[in-house]
C-alpha atoms as a printed R data frame, in Angstrom:
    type eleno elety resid chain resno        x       y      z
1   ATOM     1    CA   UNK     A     1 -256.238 -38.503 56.002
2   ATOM     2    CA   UNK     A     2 -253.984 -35.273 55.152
3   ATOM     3    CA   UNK     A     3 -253.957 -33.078 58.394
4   ATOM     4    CA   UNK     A     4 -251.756 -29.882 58.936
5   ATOM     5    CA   UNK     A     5 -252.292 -28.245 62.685
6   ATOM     6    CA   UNK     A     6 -250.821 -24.431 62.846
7   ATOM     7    CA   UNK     A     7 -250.032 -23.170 66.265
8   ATOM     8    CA   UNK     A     8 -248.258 -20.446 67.809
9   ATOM     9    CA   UNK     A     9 -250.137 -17.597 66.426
10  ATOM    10    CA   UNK     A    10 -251.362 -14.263 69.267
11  ATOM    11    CA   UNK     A    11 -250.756 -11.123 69.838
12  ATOM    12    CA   UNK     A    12 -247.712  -9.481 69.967
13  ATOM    13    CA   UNK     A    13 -246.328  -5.941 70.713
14  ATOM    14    CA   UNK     A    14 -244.443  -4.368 67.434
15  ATOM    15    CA   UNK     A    15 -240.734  -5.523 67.685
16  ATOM    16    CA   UNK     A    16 -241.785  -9.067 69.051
17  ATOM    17    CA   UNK     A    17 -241.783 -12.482 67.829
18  ATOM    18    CA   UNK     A    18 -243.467 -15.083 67.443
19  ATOM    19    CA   UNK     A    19 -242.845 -18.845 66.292
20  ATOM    20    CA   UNK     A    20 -245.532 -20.623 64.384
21  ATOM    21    CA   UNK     A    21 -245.197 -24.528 63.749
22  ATOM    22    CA   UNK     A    22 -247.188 -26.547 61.311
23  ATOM    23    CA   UNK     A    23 -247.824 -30.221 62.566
24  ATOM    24    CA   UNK     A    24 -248.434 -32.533 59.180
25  ATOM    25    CA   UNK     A    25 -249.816 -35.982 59.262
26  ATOM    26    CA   UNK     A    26 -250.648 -38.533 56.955
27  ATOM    27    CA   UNK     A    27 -247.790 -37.632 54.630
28  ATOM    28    CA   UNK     A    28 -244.170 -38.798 53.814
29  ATOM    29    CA   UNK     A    29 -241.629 -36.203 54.565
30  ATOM    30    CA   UNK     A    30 -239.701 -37.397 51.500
31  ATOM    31    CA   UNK     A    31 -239.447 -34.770 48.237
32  ATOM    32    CA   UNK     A    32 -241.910 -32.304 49.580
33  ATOM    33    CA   UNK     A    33 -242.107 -28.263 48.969
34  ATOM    34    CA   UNK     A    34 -243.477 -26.199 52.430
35  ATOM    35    CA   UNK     A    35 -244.600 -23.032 51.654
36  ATOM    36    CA   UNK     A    36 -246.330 -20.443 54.651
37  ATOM    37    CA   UNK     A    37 -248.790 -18.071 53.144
38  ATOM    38    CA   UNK     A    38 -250.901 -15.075 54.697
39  ATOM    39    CA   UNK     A    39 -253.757 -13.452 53.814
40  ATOM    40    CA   UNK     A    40 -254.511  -9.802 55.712
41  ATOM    41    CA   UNK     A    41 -258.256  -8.406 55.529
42  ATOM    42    CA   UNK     A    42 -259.375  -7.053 52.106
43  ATOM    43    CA   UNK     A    43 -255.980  -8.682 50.748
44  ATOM    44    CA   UNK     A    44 -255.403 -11.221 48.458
45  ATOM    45    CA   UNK     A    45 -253.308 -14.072 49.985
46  ATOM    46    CA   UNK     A    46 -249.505 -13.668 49.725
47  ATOM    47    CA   UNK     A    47 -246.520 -16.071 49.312
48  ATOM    48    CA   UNK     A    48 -244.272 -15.106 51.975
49  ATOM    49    CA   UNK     A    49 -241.701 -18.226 52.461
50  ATOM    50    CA   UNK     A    50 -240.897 -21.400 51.341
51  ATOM    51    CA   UNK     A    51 -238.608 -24.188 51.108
52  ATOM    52    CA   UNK     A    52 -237.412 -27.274 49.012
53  ATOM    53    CA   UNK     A    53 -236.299 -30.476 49.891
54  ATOM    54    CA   UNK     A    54 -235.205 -31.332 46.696
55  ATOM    55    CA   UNK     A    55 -232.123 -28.734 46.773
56  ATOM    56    CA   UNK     A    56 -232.188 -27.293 50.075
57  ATOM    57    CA   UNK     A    57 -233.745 -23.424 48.168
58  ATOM    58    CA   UNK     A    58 -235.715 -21.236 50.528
59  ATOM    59    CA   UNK     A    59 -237.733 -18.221 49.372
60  ATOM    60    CA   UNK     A    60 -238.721 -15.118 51.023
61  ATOM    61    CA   UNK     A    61 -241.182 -12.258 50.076
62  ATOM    62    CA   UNK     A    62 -239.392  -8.714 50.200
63  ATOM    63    CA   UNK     A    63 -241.724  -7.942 52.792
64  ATOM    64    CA   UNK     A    64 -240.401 -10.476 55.395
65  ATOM    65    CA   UNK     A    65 -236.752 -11.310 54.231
66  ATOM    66    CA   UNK     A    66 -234.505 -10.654 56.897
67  ATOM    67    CA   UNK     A    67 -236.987 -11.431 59.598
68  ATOM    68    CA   UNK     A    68 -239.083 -14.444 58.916
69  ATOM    69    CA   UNK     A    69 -237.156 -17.738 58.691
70  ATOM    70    CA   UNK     A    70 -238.684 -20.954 57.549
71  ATOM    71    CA   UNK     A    71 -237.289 -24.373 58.386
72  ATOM    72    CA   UNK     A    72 -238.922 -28.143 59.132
73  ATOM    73    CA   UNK     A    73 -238.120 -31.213 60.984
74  ATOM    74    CA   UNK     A    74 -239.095 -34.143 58.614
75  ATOM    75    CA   UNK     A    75 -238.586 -36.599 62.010
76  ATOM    76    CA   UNK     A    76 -241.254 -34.312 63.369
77  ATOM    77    CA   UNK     A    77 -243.236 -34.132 60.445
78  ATOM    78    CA   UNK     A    78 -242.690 -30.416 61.426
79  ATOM    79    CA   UNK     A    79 -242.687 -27.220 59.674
80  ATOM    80    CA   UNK     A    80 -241.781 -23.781 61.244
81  ATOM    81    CA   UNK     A    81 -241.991 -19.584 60.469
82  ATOM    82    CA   UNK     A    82 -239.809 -17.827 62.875
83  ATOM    83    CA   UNK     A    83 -241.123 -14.554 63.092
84  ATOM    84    CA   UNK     A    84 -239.039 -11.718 64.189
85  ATOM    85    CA   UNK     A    85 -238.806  -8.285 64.282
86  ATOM    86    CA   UNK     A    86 -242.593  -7.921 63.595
87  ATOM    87    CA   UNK     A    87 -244.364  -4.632 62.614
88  ATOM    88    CA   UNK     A    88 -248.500  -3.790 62.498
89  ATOM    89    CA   UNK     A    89 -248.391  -4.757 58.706
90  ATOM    90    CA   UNK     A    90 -247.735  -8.221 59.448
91  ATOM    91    CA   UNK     A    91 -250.923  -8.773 60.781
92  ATOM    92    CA   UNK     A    92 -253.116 -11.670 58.443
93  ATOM    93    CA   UNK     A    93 -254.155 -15.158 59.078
94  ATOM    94    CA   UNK     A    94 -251.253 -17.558 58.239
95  ATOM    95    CA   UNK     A    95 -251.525 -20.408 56.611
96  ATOM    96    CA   UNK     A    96 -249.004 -23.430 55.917
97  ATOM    97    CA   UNK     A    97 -249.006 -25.503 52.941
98  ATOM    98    CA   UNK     A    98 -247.395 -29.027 51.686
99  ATOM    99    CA   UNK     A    99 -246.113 -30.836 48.489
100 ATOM   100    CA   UNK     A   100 -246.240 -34.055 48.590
101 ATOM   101    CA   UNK     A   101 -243.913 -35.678 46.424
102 ATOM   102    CA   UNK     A   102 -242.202 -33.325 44.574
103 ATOM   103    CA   UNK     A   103 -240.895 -29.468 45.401
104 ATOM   104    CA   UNK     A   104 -242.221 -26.804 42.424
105 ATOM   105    CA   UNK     A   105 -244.265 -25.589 44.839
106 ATOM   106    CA   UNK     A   106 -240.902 -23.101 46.087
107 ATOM   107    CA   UNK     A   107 -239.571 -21.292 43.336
108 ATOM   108    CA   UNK     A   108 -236.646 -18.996 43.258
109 ATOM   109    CA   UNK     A   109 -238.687 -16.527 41.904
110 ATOM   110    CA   UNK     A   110 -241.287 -17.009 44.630
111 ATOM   111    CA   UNK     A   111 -244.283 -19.352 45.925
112 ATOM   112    CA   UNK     A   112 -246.389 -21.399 43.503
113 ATOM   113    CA   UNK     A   113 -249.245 -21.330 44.891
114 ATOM   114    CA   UNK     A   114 -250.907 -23.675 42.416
115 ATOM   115    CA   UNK     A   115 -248.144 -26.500 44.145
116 ATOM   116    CA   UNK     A   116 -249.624 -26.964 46.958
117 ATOM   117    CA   UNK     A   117 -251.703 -30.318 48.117
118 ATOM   118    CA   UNK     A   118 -252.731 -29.634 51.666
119 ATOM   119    CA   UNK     A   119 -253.353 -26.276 53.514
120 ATOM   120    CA   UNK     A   120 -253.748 -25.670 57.326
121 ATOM   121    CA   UNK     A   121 -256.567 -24.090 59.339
122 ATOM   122    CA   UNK     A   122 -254.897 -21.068 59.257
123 ATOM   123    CA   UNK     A   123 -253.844 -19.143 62.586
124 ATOM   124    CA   UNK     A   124 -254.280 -15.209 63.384
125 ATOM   125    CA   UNK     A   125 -251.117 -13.072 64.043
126 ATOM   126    CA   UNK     A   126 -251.783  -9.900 65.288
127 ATOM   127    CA   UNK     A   127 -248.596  -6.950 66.074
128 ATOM   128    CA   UNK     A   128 -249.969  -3.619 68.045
129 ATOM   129    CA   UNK     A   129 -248.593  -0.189 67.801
């Protein structure tokens, strides 16, 4: 069984950080795409990040480039969204995502959503004034 385990997400003054790690289990951390997605209230989900093992591409929304930095540890079966610099619009429920097997999940362009195998619980981040 496919399991992916978010942690790390709170409540956090504006200008903080925060580091949220995606444990996944039951899959090979071979050709795989890992996205991290959000979703704030009344919102539709957005793409924010991903990355490719295939080629080594990362993506980032306009919204978070510059501050957010994705990265995994396949010997951890690990995934990671360093979050820095955060501001009251960043608050949403964020969610990590897999490919298993292949990467056209991260684009250059952007996330495909439509990529994407497994999907975690989901953890709240919250940034006060």
């Amino acid at each position: 069984e496919v399991q992916l385990v978010e942690s790390g997400g709170g409540l956090v003054q504006a200008g903080g950080s925060l580091r949220l790690s995606c444990v996944v289990s039951g899959v090979i951390f071979d050709d795989y795409a890992i996205g991290w997605f959000r979703q704030a209230p009344g919102k539709e989900r957005e793409g924010i990040s991903c990355a490719s093992s295939s080629d080594g591409k990362t993506y980032y929304a306009d919204s978070v480039k510059g501050r957010f930095t994705i990265s995994s540890d396949a010997a951890k079966n690990s995934m990671f969204l360093q979050m820095n610099g955060l501001k009251p619009e960043d608050t949403a429920v964020y969610y990590c995502a897999f490919e298993e097997g292949s990467s056209f999940g991260c684009l250059s362009s952007g996330v495909n959503y439509a990529k994407y195998d497994y999907w975690g619980q989901g953890t709240q981040v919250t940034v006060s004034t």
